[in-house]
C-alpha positions in Angstrom: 0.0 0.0 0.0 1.3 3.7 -0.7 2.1 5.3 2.3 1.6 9.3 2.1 4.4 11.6 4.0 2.1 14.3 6.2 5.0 16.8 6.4 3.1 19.4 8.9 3.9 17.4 11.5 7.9 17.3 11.1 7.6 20.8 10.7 5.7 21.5 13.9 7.8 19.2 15.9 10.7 21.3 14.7 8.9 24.5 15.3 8.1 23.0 19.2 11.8 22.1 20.2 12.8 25.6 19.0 11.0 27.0 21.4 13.0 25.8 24.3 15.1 29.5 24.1 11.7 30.7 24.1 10.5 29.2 27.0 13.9 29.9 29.1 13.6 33.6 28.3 9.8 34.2 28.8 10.8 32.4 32.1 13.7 34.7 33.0 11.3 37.2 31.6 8.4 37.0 33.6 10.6 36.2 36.7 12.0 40.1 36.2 8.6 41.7 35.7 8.0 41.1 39.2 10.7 44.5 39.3 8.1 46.9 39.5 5.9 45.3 42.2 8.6 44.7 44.5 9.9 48.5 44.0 6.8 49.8 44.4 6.7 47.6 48.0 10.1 48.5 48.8 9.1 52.4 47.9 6.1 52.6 50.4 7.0 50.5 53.3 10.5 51.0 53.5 11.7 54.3 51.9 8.8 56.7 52.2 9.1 55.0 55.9 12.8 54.8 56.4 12.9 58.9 54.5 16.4 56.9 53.5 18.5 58.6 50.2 20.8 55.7 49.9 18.0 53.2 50.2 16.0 54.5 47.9 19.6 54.7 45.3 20.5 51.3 45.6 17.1 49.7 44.7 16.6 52.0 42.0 19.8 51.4 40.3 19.1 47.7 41.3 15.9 47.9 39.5 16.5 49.8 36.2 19.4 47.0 35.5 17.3 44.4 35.8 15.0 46.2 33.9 17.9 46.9 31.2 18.3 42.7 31.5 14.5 42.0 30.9 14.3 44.7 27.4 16.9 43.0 25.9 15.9 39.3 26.8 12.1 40.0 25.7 13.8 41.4 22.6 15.7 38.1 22.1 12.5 36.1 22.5 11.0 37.9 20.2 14.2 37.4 17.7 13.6 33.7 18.3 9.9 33.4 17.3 10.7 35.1 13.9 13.4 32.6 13.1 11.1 29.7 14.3 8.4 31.2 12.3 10.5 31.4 9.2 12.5 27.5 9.7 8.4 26.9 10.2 7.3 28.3 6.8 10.6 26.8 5.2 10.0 23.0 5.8 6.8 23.7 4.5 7.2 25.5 1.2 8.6 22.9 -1.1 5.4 20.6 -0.1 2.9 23.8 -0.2 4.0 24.4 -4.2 3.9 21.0 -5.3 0.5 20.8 -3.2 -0.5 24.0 -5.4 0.8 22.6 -8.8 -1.0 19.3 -8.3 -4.5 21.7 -7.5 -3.6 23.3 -10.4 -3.2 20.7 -13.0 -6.0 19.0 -11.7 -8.3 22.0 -12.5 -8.7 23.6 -9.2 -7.4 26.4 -10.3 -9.2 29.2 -7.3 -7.3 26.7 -5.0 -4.3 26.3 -6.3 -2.3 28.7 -4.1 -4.2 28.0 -1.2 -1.5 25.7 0.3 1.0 28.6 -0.1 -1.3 31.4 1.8 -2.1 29.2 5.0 1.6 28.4 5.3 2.5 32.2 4.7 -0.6 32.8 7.4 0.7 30.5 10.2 4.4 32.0 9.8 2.9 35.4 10.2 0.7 33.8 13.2 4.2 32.8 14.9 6.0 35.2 14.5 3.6 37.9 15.6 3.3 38.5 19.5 0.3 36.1 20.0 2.4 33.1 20.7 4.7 34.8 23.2 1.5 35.8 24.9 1.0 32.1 24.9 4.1 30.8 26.9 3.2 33.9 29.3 0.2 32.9 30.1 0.8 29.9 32.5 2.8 32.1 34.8 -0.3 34.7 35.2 -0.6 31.4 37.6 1.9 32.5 40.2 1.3 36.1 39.6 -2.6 35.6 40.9 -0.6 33.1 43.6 1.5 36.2 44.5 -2.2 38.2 45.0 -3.5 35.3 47.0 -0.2 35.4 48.6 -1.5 39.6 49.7 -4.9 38.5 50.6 -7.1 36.4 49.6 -10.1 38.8 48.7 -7.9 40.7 46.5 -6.9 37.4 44.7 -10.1 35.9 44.6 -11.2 39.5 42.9 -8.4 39.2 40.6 -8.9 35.6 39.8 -12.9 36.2 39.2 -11.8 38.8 36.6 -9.5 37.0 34.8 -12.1 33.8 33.7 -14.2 36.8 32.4 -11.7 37.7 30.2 -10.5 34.3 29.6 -14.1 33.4 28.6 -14.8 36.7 26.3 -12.5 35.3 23.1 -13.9 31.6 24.0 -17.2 33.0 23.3 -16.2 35.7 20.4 -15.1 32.7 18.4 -18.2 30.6 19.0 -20.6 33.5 18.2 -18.7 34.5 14.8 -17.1 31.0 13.9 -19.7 30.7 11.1 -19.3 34.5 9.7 -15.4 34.1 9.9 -15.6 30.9 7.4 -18.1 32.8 4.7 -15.8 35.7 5.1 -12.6 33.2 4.4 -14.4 31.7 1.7 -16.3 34.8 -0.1 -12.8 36.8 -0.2 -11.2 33.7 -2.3 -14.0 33.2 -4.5 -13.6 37.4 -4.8 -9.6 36.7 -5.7 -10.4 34.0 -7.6 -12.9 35.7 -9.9 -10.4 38.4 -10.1 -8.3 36.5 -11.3 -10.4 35.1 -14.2 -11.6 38.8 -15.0 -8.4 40.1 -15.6 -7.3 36.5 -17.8 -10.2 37.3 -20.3 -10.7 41.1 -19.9 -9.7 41.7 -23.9 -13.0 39.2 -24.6 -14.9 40.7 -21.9 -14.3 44.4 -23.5 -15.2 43.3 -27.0 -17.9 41.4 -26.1 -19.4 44.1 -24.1 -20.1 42.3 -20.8 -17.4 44.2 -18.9 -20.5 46.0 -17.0 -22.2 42.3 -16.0 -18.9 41.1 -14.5 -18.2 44.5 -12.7 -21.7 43.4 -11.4 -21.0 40.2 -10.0 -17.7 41.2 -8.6 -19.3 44.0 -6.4 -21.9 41.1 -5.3 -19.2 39.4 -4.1 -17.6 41.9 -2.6 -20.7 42.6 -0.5 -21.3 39.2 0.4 -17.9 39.0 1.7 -17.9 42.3 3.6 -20.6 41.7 5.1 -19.4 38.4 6.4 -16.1 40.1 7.5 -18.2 43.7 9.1 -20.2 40.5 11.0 -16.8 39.2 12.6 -15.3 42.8 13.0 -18.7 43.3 15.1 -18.5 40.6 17.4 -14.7 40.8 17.8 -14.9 44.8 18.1 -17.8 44.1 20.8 -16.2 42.2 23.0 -12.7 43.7 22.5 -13.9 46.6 24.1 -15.9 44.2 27.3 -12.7 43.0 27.7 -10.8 46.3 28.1 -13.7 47.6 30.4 -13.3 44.6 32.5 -9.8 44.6 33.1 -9.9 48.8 33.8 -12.8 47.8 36.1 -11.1 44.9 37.6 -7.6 46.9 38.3 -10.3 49.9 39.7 -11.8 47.3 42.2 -8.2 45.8 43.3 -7.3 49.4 44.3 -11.1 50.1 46.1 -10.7 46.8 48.0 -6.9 47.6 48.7 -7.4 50.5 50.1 -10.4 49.4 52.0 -8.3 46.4 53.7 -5.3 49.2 54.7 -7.9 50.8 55.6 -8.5 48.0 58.0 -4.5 47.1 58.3 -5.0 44.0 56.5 -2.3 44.5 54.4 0.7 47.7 54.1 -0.1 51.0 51.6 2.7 49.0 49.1 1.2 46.1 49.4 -2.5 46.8 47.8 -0.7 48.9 45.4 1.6 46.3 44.0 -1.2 44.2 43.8 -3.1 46.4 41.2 0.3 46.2 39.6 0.7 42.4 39.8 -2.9 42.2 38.5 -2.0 44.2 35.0 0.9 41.6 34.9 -1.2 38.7 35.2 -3.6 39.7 32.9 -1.3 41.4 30.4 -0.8 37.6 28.0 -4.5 37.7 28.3 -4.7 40.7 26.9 -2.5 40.0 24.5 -4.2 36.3 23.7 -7.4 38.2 23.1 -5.9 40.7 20.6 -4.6 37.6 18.5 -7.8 35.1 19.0 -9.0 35.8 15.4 -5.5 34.7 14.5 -4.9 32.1 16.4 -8.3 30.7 15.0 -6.9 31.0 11.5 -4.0 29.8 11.8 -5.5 26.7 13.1 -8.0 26.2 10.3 -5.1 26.6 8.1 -2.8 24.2 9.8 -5.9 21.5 9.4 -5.9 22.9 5.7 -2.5 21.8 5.2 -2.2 18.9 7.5 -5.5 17.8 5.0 -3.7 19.3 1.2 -0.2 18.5 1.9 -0.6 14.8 2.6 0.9 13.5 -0.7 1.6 9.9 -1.8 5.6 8.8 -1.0 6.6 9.4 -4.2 9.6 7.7 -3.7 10.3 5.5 -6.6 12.8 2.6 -8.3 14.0 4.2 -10.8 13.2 2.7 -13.8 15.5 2.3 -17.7 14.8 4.5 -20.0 12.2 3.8 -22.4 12.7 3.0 -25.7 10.5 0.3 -27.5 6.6 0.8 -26.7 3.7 2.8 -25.4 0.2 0.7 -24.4 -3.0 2.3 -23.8 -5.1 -0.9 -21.9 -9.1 -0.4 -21.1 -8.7 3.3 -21.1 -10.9 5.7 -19.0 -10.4 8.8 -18.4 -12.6 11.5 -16.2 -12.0 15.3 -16.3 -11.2 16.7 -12.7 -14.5 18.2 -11.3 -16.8 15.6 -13.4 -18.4 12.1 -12.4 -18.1 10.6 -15.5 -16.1 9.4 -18.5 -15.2 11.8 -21.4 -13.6 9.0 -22.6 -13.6 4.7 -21.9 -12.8 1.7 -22.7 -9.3 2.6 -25.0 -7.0 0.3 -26.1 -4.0 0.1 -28.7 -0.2 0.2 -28.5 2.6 1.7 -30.2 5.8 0.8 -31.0 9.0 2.9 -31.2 9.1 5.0 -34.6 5.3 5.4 -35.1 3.4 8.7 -35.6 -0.3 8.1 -34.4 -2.8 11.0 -35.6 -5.9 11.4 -33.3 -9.0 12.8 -35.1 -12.6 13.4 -34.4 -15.2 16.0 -33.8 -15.2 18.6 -31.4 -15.4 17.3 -28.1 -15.0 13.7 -28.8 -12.3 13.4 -25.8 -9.3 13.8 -28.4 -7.5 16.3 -25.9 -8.7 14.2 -22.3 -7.0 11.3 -23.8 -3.9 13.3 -24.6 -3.6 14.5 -21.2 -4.1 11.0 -20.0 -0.9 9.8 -21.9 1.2 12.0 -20.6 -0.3 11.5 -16.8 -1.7 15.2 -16.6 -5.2 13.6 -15.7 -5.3 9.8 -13.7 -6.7 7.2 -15.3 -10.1 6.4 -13.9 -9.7 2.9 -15.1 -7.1 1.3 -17.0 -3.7 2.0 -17.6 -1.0 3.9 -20.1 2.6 1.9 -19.7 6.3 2.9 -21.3 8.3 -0.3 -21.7 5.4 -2.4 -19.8 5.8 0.0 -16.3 2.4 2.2 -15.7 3.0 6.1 -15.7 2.3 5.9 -11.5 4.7 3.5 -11.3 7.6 5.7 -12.5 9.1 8.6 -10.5 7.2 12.4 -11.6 10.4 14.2 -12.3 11.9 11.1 -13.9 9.1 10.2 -16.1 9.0 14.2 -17.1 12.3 13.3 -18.9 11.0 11.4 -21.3 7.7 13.3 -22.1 7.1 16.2 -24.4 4.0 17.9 -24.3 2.1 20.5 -25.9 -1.2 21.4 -24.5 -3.7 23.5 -26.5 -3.0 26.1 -24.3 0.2 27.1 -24.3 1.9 29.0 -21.3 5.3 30.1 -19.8 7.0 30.9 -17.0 8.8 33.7 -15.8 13.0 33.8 -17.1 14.6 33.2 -20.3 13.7 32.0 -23.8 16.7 29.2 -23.1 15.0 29.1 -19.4 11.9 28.2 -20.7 13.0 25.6 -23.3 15.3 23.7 -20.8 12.0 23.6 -18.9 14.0 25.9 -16.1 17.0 23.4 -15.1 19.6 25.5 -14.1 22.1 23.6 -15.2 21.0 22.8 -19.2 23.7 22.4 -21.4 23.2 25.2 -23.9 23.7 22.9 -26.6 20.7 21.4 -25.4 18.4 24.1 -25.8 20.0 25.6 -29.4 19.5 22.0 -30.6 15.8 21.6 -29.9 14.6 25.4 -30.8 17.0 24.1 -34.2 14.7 20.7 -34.4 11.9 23.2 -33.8 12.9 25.2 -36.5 12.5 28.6 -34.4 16.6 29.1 -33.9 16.5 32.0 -36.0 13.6 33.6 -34.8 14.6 33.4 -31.2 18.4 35.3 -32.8 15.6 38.1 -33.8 14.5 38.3 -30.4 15.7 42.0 -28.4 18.1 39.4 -26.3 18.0 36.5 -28.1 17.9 32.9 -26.0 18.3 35.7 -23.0 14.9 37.4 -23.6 12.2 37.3 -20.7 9.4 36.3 -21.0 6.6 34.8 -18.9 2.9 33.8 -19.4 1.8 37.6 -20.7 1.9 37.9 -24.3 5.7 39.7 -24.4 7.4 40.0 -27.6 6.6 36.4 -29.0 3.1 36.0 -31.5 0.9 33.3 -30.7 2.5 31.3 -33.2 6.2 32.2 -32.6 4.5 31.3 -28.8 2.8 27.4 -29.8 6.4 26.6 -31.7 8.2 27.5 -28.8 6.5 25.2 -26.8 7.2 22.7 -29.3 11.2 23.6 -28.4 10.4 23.0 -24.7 8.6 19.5 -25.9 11.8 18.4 -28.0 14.6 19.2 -25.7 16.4 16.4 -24.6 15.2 14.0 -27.5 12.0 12.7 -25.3 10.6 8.9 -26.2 7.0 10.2 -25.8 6.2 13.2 -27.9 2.3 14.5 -27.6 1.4 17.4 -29.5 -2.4 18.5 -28.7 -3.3 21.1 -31.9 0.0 22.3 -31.9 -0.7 23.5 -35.0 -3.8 25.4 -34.3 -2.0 28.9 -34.8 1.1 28.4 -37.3 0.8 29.7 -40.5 2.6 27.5 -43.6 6.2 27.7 -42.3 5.2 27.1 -38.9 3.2 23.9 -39.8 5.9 22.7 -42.7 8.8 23.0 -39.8 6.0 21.0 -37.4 6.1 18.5 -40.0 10.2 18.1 -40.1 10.1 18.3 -36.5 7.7 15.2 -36.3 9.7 13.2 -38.9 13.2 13.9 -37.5 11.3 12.5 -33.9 10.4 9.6 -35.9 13.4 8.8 -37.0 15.3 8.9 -33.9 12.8 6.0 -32.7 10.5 8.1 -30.4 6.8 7.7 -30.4 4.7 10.6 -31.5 1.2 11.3 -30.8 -0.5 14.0 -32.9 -3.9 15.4 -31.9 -5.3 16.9 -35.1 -7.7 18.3 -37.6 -5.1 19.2 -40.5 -4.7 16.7 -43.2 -1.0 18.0 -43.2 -0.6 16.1 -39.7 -2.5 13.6 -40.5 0.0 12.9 -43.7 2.5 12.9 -41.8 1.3 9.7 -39.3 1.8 6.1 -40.2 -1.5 5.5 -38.1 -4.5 7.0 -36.9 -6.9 6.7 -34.1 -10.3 8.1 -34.9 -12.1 9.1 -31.6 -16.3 10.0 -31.5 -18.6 10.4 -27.9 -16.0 9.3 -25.9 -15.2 6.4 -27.7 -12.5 4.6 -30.3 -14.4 4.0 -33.7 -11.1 3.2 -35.9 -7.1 2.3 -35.3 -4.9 1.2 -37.5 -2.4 1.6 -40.3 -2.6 5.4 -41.6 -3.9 4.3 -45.2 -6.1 1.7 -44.3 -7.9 4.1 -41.9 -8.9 7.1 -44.2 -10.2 4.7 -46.6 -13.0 3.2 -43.8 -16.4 5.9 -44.2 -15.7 7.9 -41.0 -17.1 11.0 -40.7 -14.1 12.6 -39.0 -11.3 10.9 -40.9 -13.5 12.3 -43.8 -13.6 16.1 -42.2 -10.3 16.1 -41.7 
């Protein structure tokens, strides 16, 4: 059985024994805020007392050094949670963008950089002040203990005030749990339909629906704020209990103070550091309040990528290169997003050297089927297998090797012309990449370029045609002599020379012994195969032997 790495878990077990520094200084830390009490103690009962200049020196310069010792060790701890919360977001970022590519080739495409926000979200989480607040918290313990310590009525006062605050956020979050989730959810459907707005805006304009989609972004928009003005509410509302509580609270512990000196139950200093002991003690739960909202995010997102970033071991024998055969066995393939087939039931096999042409109507499942041979889309049922070995059986980056592929639509990334045709390894010979824009045929037009193999480009437009775009991709597709070559309409916006160095391009594959599959409706293609594979509803109606084929009366050999 495969076994599937959950690499959250690694990374918060690292994240957890970093703190350790943490916990030593918040220690040290909290152990030093007790300065102020203690001086103001030491100020009433002894020096206002003792009207002593010396006394009143010493402690001071006592004091403001361990003062000086507590800045620079809350500093440090501080220093610490940024570097946990980056070594945090760095275990995690390799497996959030392959997480994102797999949402992406799948067709999720809204989702697709959802891994990559929740781990950006819990790094800013850690290394705000919300967990520091956190380790803090158990030592309010001895601080209310040191209260107690005074008198008990002033800690039990204390102690009654903090479970109020303590239970405000519990009961924030319950109260606007549900608006928090449609805000999360309306503001990436927002982004997401941003997104697609700005991807199509030339058709939108022309088309004149601009105004309609303007509509439904705004509707959106208010769907979502009003989710997020819900949350803001409730959070807002009890924000502001919470700060009236504690000012109320620290009010009380200097009434009943007083009233017990009154009553020489305890010393002047003594009530008085108490009201200061009390904003100590409640200080982390201040603090844990300010940072509930993100505390509760960060969690869902940690359960987002404990949930997204469990991937399969991918870990894999490596397997020889192919070099002999290609067999499609009972194929079935089903769109991401879809229950059923587009295409079933496909078998046939090729051998090393053969140029198969796939033609049918519109929508027959030519381009499913070619995404399916090259293991963009799982089979539902079935099997595609190099040299006998299924395509999940071989290692992703290994069987990417021996695979060139040119979607319909094509796309780039950001960096170089060579960049892009080396498919962005670093270290590609550049012998490499002149060969296959040579068996492309585009050398010379990439030498016309402003920078030649050096020019940038991305997925925008840039200086490159549509067609100078869809031969370039067929560079990418050749370089490094693939076995497997599939070619989905990659002729759908060349013009004659385009198409005629297509044609070379295919034949020179052929002749090296790789196998190429041609999705097509040119007969220029088609002339070019030595067998074809006619396709209709999802089914194979014809395969065979190029000739033998086009003579059989079927309507899309025919059309073609």
């Amino acid at each position: 059985m495969t076994q599937s790495r959950d690499p959250v878990t690694p990374a918060l077990r690292a994240a957890l024994r970093g703190t350790t520094g943490v916990v030593l200084a918040s220690t040290t830390v909290n152990l030093l805020m007790l300065n102020g009490s203690i001086y103001m103690m030491q100020i009433y009962d002894r020096v206002l007392v003792s009207r002593s200049p010396s006394t009143l020196v010493t402690l001071s310069a006592l004091v403001f050094g361990l003062f000086a010792v507590q800045g620079v060790l809350d500093a440090l701890r501080q220093r610490l949670m940024v570097r946990i919360a980056d070594g945090f977001a760095e275990m995690l970022r390799g497996p959030a963008h392959a997480a994102a590519m797999r949402l992406a080739a799948s067709g999720a495409t809204r989702a697709a950089a959802a891994p990559e926000q929740d781990v950006e979200r819990v790094r800013t989480v850690l290394a705000g002040a919300g967990p520091t607040a956190l380790v803090d918290l158990p030592f309010a313990v001895l601080f209310m203990a040191l209260i107690f310590a005074i008198h008990p009525a002033l800690g039990a006062t204390a102690l009654g005030g903090g479970v109020v605050l303590i239970l405000l956020p519990v009961l924030s979050g319950r109260l606007s749990r549900a608006a928090a989730d449609a805000a999360l959810r309306g503001t990436a459907q927002r982004v997401g339909e941003a997104e697609t707005h700005r991807r199509n805006a030339e058709s939108a304009r022309v088309m004149g629906f601009v105004g309609r989609l303007r509509d439904r972004s705004l509707a959106a928009a208010a769907a979502a704020s009003a989710a997020e003005l819900t949350v803001a509410d409730v959070g807002g509302a009890f924000a502001a209990t919470a700060r009236t509580v504690r000012m109320a609270l620290q009010s009380a512990l200097l009434g009943l103070g007083a009233w017990l000196a009154i009553h020489d139950a305890v010393s002047s200093g003594a009530f008085l550091a108490c009201s200061a002991l009390v904003g100590r003690a409640l200080a982390p739960v201040d603090l844990a309040i300010a940072h509930w909202r993100g505390f509760g995010e960060a969690r869902a997102a940690l359960r987002r990528l404990r949930d997204g970033l469990r991937a399969p071991d991918d870990a894999r024998t490596r397997l020889p290169t192919p070099v002999a055969r290609l067999a499609v066995e009972g194929l079935s393939v089903t769109p991401p997003g879809l229950a059923r087939p587009v295409v079933a039931g496909v078998d046939f096999a090729l051998e090393a050297g053969d140029v198969l042409a796939v033609v049918g109507p519109s929508g027959a499942g030519k381009s499913s089927l070619a995404r399916a041979l090259v293991g963009a889309w799982p089979a539902a049922t079935g099997a595609v297998r190099l040299d006998g070995a299924r395509l999940d059986q071989w290692d992703a980056e290994d069987l990417g090797r021996h695979i060139g592929w040119v979607a319909q639509s094509v796309g780039f990334f950001d960096g170089t012309i060579a960049e892009n045709i080396a498919r962005m390894d670093p270290a590609a010979p550049a012998e490499a990449v002149i060969a296959a824009a040579r068996a492309a045929g585009i050398h010379e037009m990439i030498l016309r370029t402003p920078q030649g193999y050096d020019t940038r480009i991305g997925d925008a437009q840039g200086p490159l045609s549509t067609g100078q775009r869809q031969r370039l991709a067929l560079a990418r597709a050749l370089y490094g002599e693939p076995f497997l070559l599939v070619l989905d309409e990659a002729n759908s916006n060349l013009d004659a020379a385009g198409e005629a160095a297509l044609v070379r391009a295919i034949a020179a594959a052929r002749a090296r012994g790789a196998i190429v599959v041609v999705v097509t409706h040119r007969t220029n293609l088609i002339s070019a195969a030595n067998r074809i594979l006619v396709v209709e509803d999802g089914a194979v109606k014809a395969f065979g032997p190029r000739d033998e084929v086009v003579r059989l009366p079927t309507p899309a050999v025919r059309a073609a």
